[in-house]
MIPARO-15039 format. One record per residue: residue number from 0; residue in one letter; x, z, y of N, C-alpha, C, O in turn. Coordinates in steps of 0.2 Angstrom, whole numbers, plus 5000, padded with zeros to 4 digits. Layout:
N
   n res n_c1 n_c3 n_c2 ca_c1 ca_c3 ca_c2 c_c1 c_c3 c_c2 o_c1 o_c3 o_c2
 NUM   a    X    Z    Y     X     Z     Y    X    Z    Y    X    Z    Y
...
// end
This chain:
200
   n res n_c1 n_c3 n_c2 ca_c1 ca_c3 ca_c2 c_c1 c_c3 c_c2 o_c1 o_c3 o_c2
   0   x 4718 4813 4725  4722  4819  4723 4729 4818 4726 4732 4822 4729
   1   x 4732 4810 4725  4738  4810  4726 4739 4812 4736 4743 4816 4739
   2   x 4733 4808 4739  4732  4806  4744 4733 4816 4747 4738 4819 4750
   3   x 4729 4820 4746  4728  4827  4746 4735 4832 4744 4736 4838 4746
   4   x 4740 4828 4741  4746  4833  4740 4752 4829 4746 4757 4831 4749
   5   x 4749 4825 4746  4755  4821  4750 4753 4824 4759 4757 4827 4764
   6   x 4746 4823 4759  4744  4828  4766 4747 4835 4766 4751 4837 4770
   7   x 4747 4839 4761  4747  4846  4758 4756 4846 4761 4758 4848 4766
   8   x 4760 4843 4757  4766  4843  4757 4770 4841 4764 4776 4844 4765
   9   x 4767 4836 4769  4766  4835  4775 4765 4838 4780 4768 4837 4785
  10   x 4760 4842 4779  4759  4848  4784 4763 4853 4781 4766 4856 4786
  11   x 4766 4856 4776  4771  4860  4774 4779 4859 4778 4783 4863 4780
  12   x 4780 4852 4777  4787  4849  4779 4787 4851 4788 4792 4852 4792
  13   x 4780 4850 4791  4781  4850  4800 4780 4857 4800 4782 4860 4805
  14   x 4777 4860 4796  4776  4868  4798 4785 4872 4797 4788 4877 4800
  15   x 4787 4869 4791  4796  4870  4790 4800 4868 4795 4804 4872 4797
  16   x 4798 4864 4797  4801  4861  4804 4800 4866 4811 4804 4867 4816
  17   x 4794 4867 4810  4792  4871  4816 4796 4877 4816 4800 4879 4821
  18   x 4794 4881 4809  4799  4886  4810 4806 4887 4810 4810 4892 4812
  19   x 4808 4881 4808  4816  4882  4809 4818 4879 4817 4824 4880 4819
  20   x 4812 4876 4819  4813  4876  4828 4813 4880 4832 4817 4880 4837
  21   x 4807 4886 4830  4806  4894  4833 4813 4896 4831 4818 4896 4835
  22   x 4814 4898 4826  4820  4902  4823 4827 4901 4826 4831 4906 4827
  23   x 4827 4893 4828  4834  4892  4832 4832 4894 4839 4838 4896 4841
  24   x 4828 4894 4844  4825  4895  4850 4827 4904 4849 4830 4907 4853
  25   x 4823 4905 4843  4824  4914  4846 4832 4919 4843 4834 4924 4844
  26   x 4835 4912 4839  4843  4914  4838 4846 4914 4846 4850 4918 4849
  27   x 4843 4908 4849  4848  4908  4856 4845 4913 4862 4848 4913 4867
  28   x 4839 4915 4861  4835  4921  4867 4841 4927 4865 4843 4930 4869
  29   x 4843 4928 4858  4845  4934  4856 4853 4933 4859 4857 4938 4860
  30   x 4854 4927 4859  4862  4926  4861 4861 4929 4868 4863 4934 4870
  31   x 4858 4924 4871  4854  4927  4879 4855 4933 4880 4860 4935 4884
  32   x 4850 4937 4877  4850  4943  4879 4858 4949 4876 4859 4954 4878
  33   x 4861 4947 4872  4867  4949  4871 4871 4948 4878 4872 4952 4883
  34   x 4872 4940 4878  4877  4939  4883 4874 4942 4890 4878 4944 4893
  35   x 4866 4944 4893  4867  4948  4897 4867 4956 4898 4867 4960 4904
  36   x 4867 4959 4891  4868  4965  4889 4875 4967 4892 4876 4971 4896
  37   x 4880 4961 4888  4887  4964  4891 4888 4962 4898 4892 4966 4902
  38   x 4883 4957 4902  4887  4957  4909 4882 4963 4913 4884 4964 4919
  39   x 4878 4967 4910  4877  4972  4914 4881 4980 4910 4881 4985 4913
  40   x 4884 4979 4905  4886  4984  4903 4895 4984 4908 4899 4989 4910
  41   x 4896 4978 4908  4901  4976  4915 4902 4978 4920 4906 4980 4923
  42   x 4893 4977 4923  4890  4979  4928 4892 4985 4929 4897 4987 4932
  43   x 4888 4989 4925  4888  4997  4925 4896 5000 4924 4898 5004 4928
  44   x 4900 4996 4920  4907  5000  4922 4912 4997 4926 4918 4997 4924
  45   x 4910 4994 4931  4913  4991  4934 4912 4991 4942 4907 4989 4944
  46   x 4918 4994 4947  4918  4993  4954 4918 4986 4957 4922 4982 4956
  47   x 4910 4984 4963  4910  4982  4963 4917 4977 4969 4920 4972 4969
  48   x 4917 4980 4972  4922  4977  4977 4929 4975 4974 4932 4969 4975
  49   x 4932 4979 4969  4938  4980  4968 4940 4977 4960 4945 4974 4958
  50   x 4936 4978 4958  4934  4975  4950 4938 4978 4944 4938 4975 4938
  51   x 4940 4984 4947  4943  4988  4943 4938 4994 4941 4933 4994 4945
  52   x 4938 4999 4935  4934  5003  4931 4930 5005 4937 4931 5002 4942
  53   x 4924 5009 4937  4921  5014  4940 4924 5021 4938 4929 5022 4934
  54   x 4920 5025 4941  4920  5033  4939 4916 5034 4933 4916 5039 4930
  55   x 4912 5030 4933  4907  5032  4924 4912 5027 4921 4912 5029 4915
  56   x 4915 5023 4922  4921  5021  4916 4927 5024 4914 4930 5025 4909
  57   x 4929 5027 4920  4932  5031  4920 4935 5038 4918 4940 5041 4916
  58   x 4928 5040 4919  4927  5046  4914 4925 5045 4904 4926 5050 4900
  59   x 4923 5041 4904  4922  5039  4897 4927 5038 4893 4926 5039 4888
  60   x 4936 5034 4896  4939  5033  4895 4945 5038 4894 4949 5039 4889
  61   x 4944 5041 4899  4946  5049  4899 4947 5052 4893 4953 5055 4891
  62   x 4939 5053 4891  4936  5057  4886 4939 5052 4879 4941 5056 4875
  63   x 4941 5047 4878  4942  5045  4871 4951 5045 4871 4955 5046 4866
  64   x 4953 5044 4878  4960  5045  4876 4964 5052 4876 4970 5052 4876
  65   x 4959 5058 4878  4959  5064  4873 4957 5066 4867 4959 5071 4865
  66   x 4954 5062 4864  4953  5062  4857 4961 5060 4854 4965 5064 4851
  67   x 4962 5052 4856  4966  5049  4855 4974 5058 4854 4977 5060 4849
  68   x 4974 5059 4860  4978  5064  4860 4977 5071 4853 4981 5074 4850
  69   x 4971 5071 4854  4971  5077  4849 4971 5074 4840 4972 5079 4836
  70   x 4970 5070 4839  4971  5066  4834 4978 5064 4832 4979 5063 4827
  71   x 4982 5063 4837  4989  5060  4837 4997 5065 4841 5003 5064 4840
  72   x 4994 5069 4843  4997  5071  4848 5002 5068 4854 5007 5071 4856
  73   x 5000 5063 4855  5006  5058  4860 5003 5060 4868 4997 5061 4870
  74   x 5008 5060 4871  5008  5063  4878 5001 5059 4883 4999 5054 4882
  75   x 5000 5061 4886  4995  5057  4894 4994 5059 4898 4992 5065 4899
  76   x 4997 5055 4904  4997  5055  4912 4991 5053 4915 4987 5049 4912
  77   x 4990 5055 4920  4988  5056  4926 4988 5052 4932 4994 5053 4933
  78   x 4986 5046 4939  4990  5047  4942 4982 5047 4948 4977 5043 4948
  79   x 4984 5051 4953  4977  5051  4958 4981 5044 4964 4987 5044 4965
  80   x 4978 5042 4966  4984  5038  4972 4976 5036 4976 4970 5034 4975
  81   x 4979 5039 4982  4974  5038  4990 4977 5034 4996 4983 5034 4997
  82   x 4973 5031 5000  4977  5028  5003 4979 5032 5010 4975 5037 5012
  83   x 4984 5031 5014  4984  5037  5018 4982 5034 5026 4982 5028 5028
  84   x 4979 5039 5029  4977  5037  5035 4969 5030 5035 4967 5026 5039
  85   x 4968 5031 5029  4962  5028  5029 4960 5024 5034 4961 5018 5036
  86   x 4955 5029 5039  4951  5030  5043 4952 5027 5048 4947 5024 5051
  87   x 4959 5027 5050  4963  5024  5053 4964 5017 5054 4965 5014 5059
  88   x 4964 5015 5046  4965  5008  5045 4955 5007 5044 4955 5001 5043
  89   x 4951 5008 5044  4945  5005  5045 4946 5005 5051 4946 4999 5054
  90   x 4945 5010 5056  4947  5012  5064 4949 5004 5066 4944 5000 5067
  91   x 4954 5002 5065  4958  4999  5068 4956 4989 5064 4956 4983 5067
  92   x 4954 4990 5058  4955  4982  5056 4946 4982 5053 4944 4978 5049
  93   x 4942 4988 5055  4934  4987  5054 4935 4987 5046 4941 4986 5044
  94   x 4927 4988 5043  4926  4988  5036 4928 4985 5033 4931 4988 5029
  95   x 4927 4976 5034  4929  4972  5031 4938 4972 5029 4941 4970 5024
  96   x 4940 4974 5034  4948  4974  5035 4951 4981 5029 4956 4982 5026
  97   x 4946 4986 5029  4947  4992  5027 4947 4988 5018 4951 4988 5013
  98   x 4941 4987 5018  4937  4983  5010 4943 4978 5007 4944 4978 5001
  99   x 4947 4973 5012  4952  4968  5011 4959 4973 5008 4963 4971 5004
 100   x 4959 4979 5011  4966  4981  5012 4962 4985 5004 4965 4982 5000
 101   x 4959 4989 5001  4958  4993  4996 4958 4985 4989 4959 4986 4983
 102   x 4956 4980 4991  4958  4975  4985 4963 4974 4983 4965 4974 4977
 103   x 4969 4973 4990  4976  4971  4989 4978 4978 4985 4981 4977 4980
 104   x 4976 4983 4987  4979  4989  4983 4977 4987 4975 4981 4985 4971
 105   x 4972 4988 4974  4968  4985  4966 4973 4981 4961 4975 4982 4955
 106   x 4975 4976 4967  4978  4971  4964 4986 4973 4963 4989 4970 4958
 107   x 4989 4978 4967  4996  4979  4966 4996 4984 4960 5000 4986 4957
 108   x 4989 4987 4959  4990  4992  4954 4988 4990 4947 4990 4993 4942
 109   x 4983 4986 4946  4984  4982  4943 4989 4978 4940 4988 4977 4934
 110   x 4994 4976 4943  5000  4972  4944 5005 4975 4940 5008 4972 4936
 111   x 5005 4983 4941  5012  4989  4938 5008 4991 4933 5011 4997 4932
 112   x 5002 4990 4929  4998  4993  4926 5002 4989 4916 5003 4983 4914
 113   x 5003 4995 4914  5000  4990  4905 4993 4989 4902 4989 4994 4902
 114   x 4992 4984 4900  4986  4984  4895 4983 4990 4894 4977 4991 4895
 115   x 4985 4994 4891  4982  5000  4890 4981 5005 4895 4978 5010 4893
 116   x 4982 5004 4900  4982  5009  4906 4976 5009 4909 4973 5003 4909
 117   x 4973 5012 4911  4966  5011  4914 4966 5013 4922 4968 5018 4924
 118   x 4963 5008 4925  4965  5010  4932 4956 5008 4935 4953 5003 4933
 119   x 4955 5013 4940  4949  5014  4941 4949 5015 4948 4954 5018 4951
 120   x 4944 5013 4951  4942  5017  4959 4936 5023 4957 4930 5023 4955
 121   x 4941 5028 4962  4934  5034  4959 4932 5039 4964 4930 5045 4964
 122   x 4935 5034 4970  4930  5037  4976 4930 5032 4981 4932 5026 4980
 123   x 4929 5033 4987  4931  5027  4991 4937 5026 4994 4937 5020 4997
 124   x 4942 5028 4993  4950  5023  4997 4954 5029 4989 4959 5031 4991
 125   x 4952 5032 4983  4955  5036  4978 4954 5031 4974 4951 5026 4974
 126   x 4960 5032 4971  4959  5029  4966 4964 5033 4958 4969 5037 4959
 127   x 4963 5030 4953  4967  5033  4946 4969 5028 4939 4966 5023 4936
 128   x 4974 5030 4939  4977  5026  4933 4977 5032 4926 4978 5038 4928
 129   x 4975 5031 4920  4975  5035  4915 4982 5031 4911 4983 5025 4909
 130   x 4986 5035 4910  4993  5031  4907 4994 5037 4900 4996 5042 4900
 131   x 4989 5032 4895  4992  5034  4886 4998 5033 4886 5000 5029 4890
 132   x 5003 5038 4881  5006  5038  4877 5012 5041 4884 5018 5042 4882
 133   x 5011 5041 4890  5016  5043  4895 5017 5049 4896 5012 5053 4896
 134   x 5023 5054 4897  5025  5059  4901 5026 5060 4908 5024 5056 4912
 135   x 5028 5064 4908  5030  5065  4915 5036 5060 4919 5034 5059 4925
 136   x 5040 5059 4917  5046  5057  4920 5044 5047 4919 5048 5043 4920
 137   x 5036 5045 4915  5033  5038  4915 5030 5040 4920 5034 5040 4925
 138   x 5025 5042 4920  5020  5044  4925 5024 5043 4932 5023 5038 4936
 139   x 5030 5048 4935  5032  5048  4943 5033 5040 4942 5031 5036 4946
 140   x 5037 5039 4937  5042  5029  4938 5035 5025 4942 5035 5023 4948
 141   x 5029 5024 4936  5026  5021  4938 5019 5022 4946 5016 5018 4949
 142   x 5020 5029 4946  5018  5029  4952 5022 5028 4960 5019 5027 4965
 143   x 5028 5027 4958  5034  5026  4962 5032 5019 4962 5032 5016 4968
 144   x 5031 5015 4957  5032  5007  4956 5026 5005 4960 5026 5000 4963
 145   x 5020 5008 4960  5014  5006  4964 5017 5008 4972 5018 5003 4976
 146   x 5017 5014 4973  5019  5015  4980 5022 5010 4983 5019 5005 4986
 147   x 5029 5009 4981  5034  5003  4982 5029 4998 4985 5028 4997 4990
 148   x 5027 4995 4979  5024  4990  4980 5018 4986 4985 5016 4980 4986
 149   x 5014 4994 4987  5009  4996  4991 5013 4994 4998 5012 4989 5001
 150   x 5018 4999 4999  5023  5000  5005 5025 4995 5007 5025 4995 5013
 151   x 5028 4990 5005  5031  4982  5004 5024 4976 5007 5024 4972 5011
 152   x 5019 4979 5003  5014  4973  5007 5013 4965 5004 5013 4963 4998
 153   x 5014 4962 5008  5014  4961  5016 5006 4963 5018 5001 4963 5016
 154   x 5010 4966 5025  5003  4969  5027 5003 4964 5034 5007 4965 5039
 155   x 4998 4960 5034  5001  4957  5043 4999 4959 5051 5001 4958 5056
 156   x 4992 4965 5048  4987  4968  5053 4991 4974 5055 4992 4974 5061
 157   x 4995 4978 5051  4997  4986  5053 5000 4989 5042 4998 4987 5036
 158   x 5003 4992 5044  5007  4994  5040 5003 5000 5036 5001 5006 5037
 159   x 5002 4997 5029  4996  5003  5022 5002 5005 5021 5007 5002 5023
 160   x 5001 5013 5016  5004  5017  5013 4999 5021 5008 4993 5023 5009
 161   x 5003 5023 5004  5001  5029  4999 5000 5034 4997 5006 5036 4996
 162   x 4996 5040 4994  5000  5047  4991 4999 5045 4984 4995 5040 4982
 163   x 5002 5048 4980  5001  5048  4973 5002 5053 4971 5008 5054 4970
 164   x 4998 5058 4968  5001  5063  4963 4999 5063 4955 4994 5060 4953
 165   x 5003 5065 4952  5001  5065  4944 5001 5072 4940 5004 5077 4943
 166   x 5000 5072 4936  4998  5076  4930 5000 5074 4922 4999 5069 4919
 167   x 5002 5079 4921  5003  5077  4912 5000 5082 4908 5002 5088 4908
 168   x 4995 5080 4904  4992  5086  4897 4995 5090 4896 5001 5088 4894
 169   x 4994 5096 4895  4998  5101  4893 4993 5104 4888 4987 5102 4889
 170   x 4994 5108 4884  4991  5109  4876 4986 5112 4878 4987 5118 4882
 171   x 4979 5111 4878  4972  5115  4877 4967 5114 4884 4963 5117 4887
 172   x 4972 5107 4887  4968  5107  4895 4964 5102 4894 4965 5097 4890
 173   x 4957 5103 4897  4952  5098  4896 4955 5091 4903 4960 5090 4906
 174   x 4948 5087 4901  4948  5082  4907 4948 5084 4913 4951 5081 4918
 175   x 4945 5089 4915  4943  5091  4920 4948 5094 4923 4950 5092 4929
 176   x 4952 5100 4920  4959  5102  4923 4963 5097 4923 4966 5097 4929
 177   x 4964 5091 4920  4970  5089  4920 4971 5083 4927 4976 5082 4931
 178   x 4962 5081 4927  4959  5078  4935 4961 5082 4942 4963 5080 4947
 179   x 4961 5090 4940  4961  5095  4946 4967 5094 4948 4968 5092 4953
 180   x 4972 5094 4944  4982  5096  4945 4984 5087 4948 4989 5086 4952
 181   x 4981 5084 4944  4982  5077  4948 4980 5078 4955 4984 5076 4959
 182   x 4974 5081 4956  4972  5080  4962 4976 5084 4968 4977 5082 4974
 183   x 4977 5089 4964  4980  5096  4969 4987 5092 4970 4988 5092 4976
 184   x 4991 5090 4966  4996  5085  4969 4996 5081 4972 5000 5079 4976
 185   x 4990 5077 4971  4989  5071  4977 4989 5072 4983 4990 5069 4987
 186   x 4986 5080 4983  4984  5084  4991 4991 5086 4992 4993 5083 4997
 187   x 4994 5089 4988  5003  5090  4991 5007 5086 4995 5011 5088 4999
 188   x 5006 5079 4990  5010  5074  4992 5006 5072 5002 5009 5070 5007
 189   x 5001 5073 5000  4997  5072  5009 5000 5076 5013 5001 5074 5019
 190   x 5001 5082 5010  5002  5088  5015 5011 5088 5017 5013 5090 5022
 191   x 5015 5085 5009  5022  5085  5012 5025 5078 5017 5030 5077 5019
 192   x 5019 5075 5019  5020  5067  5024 5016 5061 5020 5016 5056 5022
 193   x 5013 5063 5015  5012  5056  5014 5015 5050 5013 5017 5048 5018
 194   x 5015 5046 5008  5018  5040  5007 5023 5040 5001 5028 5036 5001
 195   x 5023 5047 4996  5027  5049  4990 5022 5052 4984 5016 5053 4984
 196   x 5024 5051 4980  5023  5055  4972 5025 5062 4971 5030 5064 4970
 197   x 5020 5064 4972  5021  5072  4970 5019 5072 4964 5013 5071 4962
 198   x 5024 5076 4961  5022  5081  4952 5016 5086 4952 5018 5092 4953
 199   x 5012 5085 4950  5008  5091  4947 5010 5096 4941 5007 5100 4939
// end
């Protein structure tokens, strides 16, 4: 009898064990599988060259920091910024040199960017910053402050430059308008020479 409870109890203790061995094995699959949820949700909103937003992050953020706005009423800018003569600088320093010169931008824009600013690639040499809580007369500073920065370099191959246009919400404009007047100024800014901030 004793010999029977003690087998009994024994086989209970290794099957306890067993399961709390599975149990911890399948806590860490789930850690696993978390942690590669987030590196593919990174994936997904994330360019991969430049390692700033995509256009599907981009647009998503868009969409919440007009909530934000209609919820709170505080101002938001705009800024389209394109590189100028592109075509020219792949022309001349090949794709890789084209790919090297669209990082260094990244990085200067990055650089002039706050925390809360969203700055994205959302096309190939386009690019956009979403600036909460900004007007108009933040928006030019800061697009002024990229240019600059862009223009200064160092460029050792041939000399980048920028356009920048911006936009500031005006009451009842969706995403999509406020995308357009960014853009239509970015085209402005192309068409007055290139290498300024033009106001939408």
């Amino acid at each position: 009898r004793q010999r029977a409870d003690f087998y009994q109890d024994n086989s209970l203790r290794i099957a306890l064990q067993q399961a709390a061995s599975i149990n911890l094995q399948l806590v860490e699959q789930i850690q696993r599988v978390d942690e590669l949820n987030m590196k593919l949700e990174e994936l997904a909103t994330t360019d991969p060259l430049t390692g700033l937003r995509n256009r599907r992050a981009f647009d998503a953020h868009m969409a919440q920091e007009l909530a934000v706005v209609q919820r709170r009423g505080t101002p938001l800018s705009l800024l389209m910024l394109d590189v100028d003569h592109f075509k020219r600088v792949n022309d001349t320093l090949g794709h890789d040199g084209g790919d090297r010169v669209l990082q260094a931008i990244a990085g200067h824009m990055k650089a002039c960017a706050r925390t809360v600013d969203v700055v994205a690639r959302v096309g190939g040499e386009e690019f956009a910053v979403i600036l909460p809580s900004t007007g108009e007369a933040g928006a030019h500073e800061v697009g002024e402050r990229i240019r600059k920065m862009v223009e200064a370099g160092p460029w050792p191959e041939m000399p980048v430059t920028i356009s920048v246009g911006t936009a500031t919400l005006v009451e009842g404009e969706d995403a999509e308008r406020l995308y357009g007047r960014a853009d239509a100024a970015l085209y402005a800014a192309k068409q007055a020479g290139r290498n300024r901030v033009q106001q939408g």
